[in-house]
C-alpha positions as CSV (number, residue, x, y, z in Angstrom):
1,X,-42.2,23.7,-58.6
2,X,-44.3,27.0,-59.0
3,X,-42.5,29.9,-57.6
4,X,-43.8,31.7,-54.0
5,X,-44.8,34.8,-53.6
6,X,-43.1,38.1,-52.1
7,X,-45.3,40.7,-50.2
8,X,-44.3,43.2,-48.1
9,X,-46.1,45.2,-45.5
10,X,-45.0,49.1,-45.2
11,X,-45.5,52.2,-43.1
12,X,-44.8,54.5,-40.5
13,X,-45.2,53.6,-37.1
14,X,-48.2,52.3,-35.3
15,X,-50.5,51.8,-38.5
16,X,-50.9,48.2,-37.9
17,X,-48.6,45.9,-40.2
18,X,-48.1,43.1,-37.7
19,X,-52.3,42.7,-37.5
20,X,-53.1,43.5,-41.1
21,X,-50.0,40.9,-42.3
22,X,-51.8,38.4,-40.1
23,X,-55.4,38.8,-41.9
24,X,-53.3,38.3,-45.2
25,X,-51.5,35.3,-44.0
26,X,-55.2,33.9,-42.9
27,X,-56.4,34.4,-46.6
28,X,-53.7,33.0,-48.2
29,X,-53.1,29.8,-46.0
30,X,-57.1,29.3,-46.8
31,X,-56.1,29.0,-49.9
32,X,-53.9,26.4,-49.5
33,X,-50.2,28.0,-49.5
34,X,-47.7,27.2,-47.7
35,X,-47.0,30.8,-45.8
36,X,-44.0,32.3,-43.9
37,X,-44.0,35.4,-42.2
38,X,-41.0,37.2,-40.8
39,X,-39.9,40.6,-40.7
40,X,-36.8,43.3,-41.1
41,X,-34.2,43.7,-39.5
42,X,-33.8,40.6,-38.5
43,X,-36.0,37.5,-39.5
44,X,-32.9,35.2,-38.7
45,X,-31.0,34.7,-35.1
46,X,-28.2,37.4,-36.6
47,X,-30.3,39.8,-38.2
48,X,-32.1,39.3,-34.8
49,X,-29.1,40.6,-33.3
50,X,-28.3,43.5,-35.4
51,X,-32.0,44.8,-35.2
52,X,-31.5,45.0,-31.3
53,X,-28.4,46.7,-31.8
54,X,-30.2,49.4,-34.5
55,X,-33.4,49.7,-32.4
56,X,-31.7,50.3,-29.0
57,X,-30.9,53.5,-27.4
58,X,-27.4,53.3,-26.7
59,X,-24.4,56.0,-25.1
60,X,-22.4,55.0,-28.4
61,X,-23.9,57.2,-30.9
62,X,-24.9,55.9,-34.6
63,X,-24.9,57.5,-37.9
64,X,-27.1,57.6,-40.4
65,X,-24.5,55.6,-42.9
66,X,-23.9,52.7,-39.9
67,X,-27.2,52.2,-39.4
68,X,-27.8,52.1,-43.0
69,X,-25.1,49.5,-43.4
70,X,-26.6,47.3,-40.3
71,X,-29.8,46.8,-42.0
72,X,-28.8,45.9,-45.0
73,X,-26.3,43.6,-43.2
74,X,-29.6,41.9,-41.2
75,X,-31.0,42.1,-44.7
76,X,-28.3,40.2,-47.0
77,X,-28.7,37.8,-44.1
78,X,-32.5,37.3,-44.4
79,X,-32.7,37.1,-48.3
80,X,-29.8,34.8,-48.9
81,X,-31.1,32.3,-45.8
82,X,-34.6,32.6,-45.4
83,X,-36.5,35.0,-47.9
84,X,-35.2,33.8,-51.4
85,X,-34.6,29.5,-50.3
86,X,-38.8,29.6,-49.2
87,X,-39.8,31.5,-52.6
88,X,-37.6,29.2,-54.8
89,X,-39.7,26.0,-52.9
90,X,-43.2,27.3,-53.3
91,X,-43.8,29.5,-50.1
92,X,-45.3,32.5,-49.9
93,X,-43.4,34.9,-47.8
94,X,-45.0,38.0,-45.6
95,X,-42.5,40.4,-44.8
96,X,-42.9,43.2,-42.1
97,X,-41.0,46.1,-43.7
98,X,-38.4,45.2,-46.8
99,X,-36.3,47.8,-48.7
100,X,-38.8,50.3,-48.9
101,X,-38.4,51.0,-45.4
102,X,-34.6,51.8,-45.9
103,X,-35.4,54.4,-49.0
104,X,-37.9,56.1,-46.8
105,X,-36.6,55.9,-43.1
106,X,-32.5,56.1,-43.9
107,X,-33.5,58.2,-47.6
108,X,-35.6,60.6,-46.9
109,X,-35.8,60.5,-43.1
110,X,-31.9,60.0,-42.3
111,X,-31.3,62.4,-45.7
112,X,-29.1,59.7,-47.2
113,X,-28.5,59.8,-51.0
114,X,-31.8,57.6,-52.6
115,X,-28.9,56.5,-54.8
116,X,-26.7,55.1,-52.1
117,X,-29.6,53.3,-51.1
118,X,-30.5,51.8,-53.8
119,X,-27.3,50.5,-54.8
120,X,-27.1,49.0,-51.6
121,X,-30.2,47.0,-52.5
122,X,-29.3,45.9,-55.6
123,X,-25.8,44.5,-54.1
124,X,-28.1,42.4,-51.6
125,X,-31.1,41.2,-53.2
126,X,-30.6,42.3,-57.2
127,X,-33.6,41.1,-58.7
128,X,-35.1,40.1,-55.7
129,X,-38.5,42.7,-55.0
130,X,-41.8,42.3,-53.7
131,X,-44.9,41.0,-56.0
132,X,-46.6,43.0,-54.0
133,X,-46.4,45.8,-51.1
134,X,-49.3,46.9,-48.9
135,X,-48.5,50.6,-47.6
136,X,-50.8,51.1,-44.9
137,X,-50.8,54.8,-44.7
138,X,-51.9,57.1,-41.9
139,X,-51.4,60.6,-40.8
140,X,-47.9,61.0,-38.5
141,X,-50.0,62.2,-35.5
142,X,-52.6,58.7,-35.8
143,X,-49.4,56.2,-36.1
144,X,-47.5,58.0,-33.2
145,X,-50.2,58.6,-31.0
146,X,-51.0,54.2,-31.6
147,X,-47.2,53.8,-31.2
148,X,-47.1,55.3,-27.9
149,X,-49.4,53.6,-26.3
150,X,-47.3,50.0,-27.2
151,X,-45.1,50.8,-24.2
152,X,-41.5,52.0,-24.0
153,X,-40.3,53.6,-27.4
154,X,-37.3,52.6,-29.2
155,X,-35.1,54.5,-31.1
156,X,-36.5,55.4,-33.7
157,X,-40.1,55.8,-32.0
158,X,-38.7,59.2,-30.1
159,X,-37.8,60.9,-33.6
160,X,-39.9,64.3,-33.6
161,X,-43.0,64.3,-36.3
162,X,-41.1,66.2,-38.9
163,X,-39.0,63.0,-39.6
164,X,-42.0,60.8,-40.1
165,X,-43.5,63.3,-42.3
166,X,-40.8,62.9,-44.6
167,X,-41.1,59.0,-44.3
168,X,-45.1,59.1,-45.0
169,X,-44.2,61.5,-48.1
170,X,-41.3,59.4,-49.2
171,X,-43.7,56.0,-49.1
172,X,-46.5,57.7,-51.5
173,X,-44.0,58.7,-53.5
174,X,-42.9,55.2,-54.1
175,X,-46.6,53.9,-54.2
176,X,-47.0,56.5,-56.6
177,X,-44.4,56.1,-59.2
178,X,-44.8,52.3,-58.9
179,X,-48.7,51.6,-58.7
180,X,-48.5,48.2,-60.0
181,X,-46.5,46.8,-56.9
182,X,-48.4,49.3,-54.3
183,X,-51.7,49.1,-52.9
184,X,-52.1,52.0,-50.2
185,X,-54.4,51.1,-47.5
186,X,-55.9,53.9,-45.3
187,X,-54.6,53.2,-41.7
188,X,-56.4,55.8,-39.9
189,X,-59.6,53.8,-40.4
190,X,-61.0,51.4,-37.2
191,X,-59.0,48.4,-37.1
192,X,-61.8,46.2,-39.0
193,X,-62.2,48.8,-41.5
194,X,-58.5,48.2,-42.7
195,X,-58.5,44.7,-42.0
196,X,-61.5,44.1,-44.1
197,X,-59.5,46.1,-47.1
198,X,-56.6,44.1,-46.4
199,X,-58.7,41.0,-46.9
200,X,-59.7,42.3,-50.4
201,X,-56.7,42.6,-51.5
202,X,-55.9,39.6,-50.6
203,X,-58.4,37.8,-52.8
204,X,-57.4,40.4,-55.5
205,X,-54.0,39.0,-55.8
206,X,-55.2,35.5,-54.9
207,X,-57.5,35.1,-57.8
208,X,-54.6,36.9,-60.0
209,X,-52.1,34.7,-59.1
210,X,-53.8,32.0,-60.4
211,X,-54.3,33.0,-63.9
């Protein structure tokens, strides 16, 4: 049975990942594969859990390294049952947010050693990485001011801009050093503009995928 495929879907707040995974999903299930799209944390009824306990404000105050650990906790979770058993049977998986988030919201954001990280990932999924990661990149001030309007923020939605400008930075970076995983998408762009760029990327790796 021919192996699924992995994409991810990246970015700082409010820059559209749900929609835009949606008009990728669309392509692809025209195209006759079975798709699944989930997200992190969470993506199964415990990672669920843990990703209510990371994104909650709360009196019990978290550090960086717990909620590192929690993640990747929601995230051995979600590979072992859900991510890597639909790959290995032929589905394509969508994934809102994978271990790039971790390297640029608990790296560079939380300040946490890019090492540490890293070997965290490679403990839970090892060679396990997305065929393909759309970073759908906007300027802190666009995604926040989008974000706010969704309704009450969570916790990490109130972090000041300085901390999403070292996420944003910390994305290109990765897109950068690894251009043949990362397509970067401008976000600030209306919401067909980006879709219709998501679409073409779409049929990109479509039409490569079957060579």
């Amino acid at each position: 049975m021919e192996r699924g495929r992995f994409i991810t879907f990246e970015g700082i707040e409010g820059v559209g990942k749900s929609t835009n995974m949606q008009a990728f999903a669309s392509a692809v299930e025209a195209a006759g594969h079975t798709i699944l799209c989930t997200r992190e944390p969470g993506g199964t009824p415990q990672a669920e859990r843990i990703r209510q306990i990371v994104s909650a404000h709360s009196d019990e105050p978290m550090s960086d390294i717990a909620e590192l650990l929690l993640i990747f906790a929601a995230r051995s979770l979600h590979v072992d049952n859900v991510i890597r058993p639909a790959i290995e049977s032929g589905t394509w998986v969508l994934c809102d947010r994978f271990t790039d988030s971790s390297r640029a919201y608990q790296g560079a954001g939380r300040g946490i050693a890019m090492q540490q990280v890293d070997e965290l990932a490679n403990w839970v999924h090892s060679d396990l990485w997305p065929d393909l990661t759309i970073l759908l990149d906007a300027p802190v001030e666009v995604g926040m001011s989008r974000a706010n309007q969704r309704g009450e923020p969570d916790r990490f939605e109130i972090e000041k801009s300085e901390f999403f400008a070292r996420v944003r930075t910390c994305y290109l970076d990765l897109a950068a050093r690894e251009p043949q995983r990362f397509q970067v998408v401008d976000a600030s762009r209306s919401l067909a503009e980006v879709t219709a760029h998501v679409e073409r990327i779409a049929a990109r790796f479509l039409s490569d995928s079957l060579l």
